[in-house]
C-alpha positions in Angstrom: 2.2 15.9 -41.2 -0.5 15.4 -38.6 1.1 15.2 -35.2 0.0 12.6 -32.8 -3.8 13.2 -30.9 -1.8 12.8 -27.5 1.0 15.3 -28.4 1.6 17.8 -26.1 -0.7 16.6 -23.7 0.3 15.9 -19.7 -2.1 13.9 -18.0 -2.6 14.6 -14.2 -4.2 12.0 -12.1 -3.4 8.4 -11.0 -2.8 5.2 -12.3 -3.2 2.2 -10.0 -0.8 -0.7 -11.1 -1.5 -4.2 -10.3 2.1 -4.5 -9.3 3.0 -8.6 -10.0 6.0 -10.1 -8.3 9.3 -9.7 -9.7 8.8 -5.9 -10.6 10.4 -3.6 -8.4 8.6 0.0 -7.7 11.0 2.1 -9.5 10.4 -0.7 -12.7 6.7 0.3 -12.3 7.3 3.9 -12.3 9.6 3.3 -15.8 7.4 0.9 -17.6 4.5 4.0 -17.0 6.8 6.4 -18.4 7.6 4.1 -21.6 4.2 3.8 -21.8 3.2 7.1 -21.7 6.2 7.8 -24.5 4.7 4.8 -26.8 1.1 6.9 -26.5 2.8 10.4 -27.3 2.4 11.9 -24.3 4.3 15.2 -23.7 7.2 14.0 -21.1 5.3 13.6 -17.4 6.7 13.6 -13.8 5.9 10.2 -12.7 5.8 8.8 -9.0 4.5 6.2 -7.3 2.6 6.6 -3.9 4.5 3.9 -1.7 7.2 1.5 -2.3 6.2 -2.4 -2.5 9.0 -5.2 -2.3 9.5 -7.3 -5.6 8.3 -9.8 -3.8 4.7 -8.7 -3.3 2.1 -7.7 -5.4 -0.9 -6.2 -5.6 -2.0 -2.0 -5.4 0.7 0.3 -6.2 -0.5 3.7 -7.1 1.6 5.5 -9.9 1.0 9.3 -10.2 1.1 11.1 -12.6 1.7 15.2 -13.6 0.1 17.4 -10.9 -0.7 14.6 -8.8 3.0 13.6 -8.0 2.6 16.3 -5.5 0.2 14.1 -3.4 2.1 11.0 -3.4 4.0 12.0 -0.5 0.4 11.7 1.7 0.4 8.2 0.4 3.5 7.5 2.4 1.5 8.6 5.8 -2.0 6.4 4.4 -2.7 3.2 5.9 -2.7 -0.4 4.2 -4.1 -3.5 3.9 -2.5 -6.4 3.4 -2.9 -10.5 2.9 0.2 -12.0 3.5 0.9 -16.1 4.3 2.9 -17.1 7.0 5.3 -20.6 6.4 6.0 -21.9 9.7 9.1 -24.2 10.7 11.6 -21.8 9.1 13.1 -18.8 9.2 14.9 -16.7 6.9 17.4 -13.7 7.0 14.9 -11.7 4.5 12.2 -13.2 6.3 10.8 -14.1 3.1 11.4 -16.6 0.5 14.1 -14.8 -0.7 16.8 -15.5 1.9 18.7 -18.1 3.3 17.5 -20.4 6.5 18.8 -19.1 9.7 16.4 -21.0 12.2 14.5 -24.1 12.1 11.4 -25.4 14.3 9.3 -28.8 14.6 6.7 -27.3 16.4 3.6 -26.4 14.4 1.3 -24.2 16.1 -2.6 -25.0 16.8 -5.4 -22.9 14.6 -6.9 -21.7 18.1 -3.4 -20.4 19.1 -3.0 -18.9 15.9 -6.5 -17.2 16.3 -5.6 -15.8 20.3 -2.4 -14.5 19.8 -4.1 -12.3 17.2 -4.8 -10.0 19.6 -1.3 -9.4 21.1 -0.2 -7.6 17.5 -3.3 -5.4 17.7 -3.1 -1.6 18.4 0.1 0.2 18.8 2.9 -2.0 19.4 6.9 -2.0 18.9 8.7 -3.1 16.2 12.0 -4.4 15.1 12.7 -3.8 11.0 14.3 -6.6 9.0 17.9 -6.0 8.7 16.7 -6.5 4.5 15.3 -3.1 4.3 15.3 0.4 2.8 15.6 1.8 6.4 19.4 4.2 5.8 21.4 3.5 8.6 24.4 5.9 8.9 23.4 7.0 5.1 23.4 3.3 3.6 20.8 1.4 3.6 20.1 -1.4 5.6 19.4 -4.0 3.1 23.0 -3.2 1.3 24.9 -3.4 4.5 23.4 -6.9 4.8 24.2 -7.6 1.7 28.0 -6.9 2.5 28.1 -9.5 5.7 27.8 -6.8 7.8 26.5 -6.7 10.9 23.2 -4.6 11.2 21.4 -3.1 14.1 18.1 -2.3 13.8 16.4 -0.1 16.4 12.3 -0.7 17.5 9.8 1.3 16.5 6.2 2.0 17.1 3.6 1.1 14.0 -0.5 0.4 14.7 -2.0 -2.6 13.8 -6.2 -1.4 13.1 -6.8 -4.8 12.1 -5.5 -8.6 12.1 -7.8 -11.7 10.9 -7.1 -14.7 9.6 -8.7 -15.8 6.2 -9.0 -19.2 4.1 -5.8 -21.3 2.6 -3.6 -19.0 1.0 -4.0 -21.4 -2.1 -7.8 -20.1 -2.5 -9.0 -17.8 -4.9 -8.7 -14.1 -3.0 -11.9 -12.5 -4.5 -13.7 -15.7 -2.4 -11.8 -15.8 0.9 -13.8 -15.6 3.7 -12.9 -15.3 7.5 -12.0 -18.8 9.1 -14.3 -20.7 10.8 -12.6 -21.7 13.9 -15.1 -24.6 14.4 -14.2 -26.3 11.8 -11.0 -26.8 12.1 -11.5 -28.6 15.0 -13.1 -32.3 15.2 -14.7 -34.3 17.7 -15.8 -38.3 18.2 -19.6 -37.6 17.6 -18.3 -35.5 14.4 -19.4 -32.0 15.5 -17.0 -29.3 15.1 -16.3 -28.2 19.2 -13.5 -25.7 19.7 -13.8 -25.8 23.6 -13.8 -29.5 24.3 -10.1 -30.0 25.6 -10.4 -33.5 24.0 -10.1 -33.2 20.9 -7.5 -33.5 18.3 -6.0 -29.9 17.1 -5.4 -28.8 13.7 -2.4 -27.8 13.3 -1.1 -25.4 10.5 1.9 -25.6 8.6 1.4 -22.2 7.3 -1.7 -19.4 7.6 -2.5 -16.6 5.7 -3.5 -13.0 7.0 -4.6 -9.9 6.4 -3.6 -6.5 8.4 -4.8 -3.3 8.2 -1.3 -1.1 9.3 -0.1 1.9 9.6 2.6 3.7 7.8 6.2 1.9 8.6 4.9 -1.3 9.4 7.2 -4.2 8.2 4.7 -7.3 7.5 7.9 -9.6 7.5 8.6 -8.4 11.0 5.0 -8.7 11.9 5.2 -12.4 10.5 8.4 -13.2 12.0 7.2 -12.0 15.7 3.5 -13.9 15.4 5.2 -17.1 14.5 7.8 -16.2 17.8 4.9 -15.6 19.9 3.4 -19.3 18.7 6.7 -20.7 20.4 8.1 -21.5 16.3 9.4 -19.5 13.7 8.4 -18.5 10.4 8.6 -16.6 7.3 6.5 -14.7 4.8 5.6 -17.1 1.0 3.0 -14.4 0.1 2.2 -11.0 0.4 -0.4 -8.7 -1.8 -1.3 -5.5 -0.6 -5.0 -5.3 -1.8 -5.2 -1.1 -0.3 -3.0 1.9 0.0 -4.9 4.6 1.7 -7.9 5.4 -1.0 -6.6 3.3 -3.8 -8.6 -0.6 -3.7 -7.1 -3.5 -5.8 -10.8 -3.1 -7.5 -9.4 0.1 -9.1 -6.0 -1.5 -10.2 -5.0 -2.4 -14.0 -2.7 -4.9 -14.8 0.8 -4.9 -16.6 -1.2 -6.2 -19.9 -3.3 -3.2 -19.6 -0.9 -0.5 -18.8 1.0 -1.8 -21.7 -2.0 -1.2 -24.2 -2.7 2.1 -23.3 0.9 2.4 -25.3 -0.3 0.4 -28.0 -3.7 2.8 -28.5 -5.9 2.1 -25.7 -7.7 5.0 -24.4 -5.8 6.6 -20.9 -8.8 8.2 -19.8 -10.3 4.8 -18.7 -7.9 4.0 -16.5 -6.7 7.1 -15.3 -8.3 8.5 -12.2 -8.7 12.1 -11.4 -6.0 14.1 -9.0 -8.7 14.6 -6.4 -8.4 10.4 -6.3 -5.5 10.6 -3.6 -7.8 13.3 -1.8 -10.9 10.9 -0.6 -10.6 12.6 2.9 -10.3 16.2 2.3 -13.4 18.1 1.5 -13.9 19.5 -1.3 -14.5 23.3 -1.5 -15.3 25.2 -5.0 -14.0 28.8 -5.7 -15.4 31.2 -7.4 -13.3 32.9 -10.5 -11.6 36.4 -8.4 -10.6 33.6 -5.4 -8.9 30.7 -7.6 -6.7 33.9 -9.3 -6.1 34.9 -5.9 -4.9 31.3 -4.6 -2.9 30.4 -7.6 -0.5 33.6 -7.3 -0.5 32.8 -3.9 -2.2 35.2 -1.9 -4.0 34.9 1.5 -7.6 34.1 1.3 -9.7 36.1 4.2 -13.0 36.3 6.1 -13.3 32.2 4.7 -16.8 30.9 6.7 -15.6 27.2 6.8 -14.5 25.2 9.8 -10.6 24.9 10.2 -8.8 21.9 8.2 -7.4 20.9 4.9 -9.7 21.7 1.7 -9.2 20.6 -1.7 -10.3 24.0 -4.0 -11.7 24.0 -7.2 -13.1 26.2 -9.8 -15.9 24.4 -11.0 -14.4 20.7 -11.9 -10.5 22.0 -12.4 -8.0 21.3 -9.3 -6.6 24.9 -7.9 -4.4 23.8 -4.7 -4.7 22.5 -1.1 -5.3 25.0 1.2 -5.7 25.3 4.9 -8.4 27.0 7.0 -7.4 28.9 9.9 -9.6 31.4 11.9 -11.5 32.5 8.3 -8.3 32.6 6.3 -7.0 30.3 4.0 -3.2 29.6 3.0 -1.9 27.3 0.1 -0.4 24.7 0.8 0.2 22.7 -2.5 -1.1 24.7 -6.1 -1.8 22.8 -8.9 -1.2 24.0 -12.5 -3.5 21.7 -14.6 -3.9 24.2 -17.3 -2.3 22.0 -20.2 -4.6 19.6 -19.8 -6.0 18.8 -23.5 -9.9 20.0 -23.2 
């Protein structure tokens, strides 16, 4: 009996999911692993590269083999996401999820919206919803809410690199563009004029966003404080994370897609290589005598490059991470990609 063309084979590289709502990260990770059983794969470590909520979709990278090694840097990498902001309410998940805790009649003005902006830019403090992952005395925060209890979260401090407004939130994503303030303002001789104190202001109901943050940055929290700051409160409808560090929602697949790759479909087009997750570290190629030495381990000396992190290679096949210190080179993470299927 002929066995299956994939037997035996463990692919290394990563898959990026177009995560929709409802499917929790650790869902994502299982569906890839039935997936990869339907295909006859040889059983393959699977991770993904940064929990996101089952409320929000949108890039969540999946690795897979050697490259479940790397997913820990994607838990340091910056994001980008759009998220909508519903104002006049909030909740005690800050999202749609929870139950009313605080209601507002005051809807805030498109220019205010626009100027406060710059207040949740750069490094600033922040409080974590009491519904998170966050373990407090072991447990995690989101459980001891669950139980009616009493949760205190502490600040912390997270960087904002970016924060814009875009287009209604009802738009089409791939054609948002940024807001033009002057239109959504009006004036008697029907020219748009932000600056004359006469006329009437636009107020929003809700407004959509999109933030480029850095690790442990709570978007809830950041919605929750912006609509504060607008003297209302507020609560996140949508949120789709369109980047985690390297990985763009251009390179993601969808549930329908991951789901024929089990059915037949070819891996190889949707599977990017291991060096994906590595878009900042240089690469550096070995020759045959130094990849032996690095994969048993050994210290590299008299190395001409500049001190940092290098990705080695011998020719196109990953050998480890290593560091560059004063000529010598130490690895930090091997890889053992050598049942690969030529």
């Amino acid at each position: 009996m002929t066995a299956p063309p994939n037997s035996g084979v463990k692919p290394h590289g990563w898959l990026v999911l177009d995560k929709p709502r409802g499917l929790g990260s650790t869902q994502a990770v299982g569906a890839v692993k039935r997936v990869l059983r339907e295909a006859g794969y040889a059983k393959t470590k699977v991770g993904h590269g940064g929990t996101l909520d089952p409320l929000a979709e949108g890039v969540l990278p999946i690795a897979l083999g050697e490259a479940t090694k790397l997913a820990g840097r994607m838990l340091d990498a910056s994001k980008v996401y759009e998220f909508t902001i519903q104002f006049g309410e909030e909740t005690d998940t800050l999202d749609t999820e929870g139950e009313v805790v605080e209601r507002s009649e005051h809807r805030p003005p498109m220019l205010a919206i626009a100027g406060v902006l710059e207040h949740f830019t750069g490094a600033i403090e922040q409080l974590p919803p009491a519904y998170s992952a966050l373990k407090i005395d072991g447990k995690r925060a989101y459980d001891r809410a669950r139980a009616g209890e009493e949760v205190e979260m502490k600040p912390r401090q997270v960087t904002i690199h970016e924060l814009s407004l875009l287009r209604d939130a009802d738009s089409d994503k791939r054609e948002r563009a940024p807001i033009d303030l002057g239109s959504t303002f009006a004036t008697t001789s029907g020219r748009p004029d932000p600056y004359d104190p006469g006329a009437p202001l636009e107020l929003a109901d809700s407004v959509t966003l999109v933030a480029h943050v850095s690790k442990g940055t709570y978007i809830r929290s950041l919605a929750r404080d912006i609509a504060r700051a607008l003297g209302t409160v507020g609560h996140v409808t949508y949120l789709r994370r369109s980047k985690a560090g390297p990985f763009r929602e251009e390179q993601a697949i969808s549930l329908d897609s991951l789901n024929e790759i089990g059915k037949g479909a070819p891996l190889h087009q949707s599977l990017l290589p291991l060096e994906a997750g590595l878009d900042d570290i240089p690469a550096l190629s070995l020759d045959p005598d130094s990849a032996q030495a690095v994969r048993q381990g050994r210290v590299i000396s008299g190395m001409p490059q500049t001190d940092g992190l290098y990705f080695a290679k011998l020719e196109d096949v990953p050998v480890a991470l290593i560091e560059i210190v004063g000529g010598t080179a130490k690895v930090v993470r091997g890889f053992n990609t050598s049942d690969v299927a030529e």
